[in-house]
C-alpha positions as CSV (number, residue, x, y, z in Angstrom):
1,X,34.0,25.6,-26.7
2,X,32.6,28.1,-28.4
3,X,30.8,29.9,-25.4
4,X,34.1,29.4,-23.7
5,X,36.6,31.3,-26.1
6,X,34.1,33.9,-26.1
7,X,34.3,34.5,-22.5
8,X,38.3,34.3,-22.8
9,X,37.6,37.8,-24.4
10,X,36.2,39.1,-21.9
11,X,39.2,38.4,-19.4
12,X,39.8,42.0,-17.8
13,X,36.4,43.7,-18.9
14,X,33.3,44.4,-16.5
15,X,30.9,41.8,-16.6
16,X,27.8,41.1,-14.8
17,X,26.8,37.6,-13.8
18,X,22.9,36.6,-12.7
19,X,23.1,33.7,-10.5
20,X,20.7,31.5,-10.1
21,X,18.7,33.1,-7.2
22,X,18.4,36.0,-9.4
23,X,20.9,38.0,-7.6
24,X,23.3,39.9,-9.5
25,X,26.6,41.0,-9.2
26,X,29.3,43.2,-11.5
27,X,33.2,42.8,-11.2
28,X,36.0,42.7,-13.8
29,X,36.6,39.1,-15.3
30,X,39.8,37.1,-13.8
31,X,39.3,34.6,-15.0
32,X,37.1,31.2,-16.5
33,X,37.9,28.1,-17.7
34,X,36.3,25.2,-19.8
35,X,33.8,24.5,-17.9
36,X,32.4,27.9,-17.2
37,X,33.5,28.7,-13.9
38,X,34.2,32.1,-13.4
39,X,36.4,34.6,-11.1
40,X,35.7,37.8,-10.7
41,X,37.5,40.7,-8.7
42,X,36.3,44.0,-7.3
43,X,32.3,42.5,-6.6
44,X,29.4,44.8,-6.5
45,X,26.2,43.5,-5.7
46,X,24.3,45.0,-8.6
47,X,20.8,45.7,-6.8
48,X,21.9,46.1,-3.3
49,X,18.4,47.2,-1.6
50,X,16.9,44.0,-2.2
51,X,20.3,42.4,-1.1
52,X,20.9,44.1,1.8
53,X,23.6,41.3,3.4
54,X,25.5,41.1,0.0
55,X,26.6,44.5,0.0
56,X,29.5,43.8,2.0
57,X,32.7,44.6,-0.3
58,X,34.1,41.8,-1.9
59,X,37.9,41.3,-3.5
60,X,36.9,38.1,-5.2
61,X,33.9,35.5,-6.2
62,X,34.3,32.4,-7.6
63,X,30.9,31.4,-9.1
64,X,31.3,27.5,-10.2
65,X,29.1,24.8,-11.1
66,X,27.4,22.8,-7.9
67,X,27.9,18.9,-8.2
């Protein structure tokens, strides 16, 4: 839990998240809940050469854990 009220801060702050195929992307936390799962909105794609088919403007991501 502790990882989790941390993130709670964050709620409404820029963030960057680094998924696991080392791309990264920047948007303002939505929200996350107790398992980690986050929403972001307004998604940038934070090293868009390497990522050329990400750049594509997103509104939101949802990044959650694969079963």
């Amino acid at each position: 839990m502790l990882f989790y009220s941390y993130f709670k801060t964050l709620v409404g702050k820029e963030v960057t998240v680094e998924l696991k195929n080392d791309l990264a992307i920047t948007g303002t936390l939505h929200s996350v809940d107790q398992y980690l799962n986050v929403k972001l909105n307004n998604v940038k794609v934070v090293n868009e050469a390497k990522y050329p088919h990400m750049v594509r403007r997103l509104e939101m991501l949802h990044v959650c854990e694969q079963n």
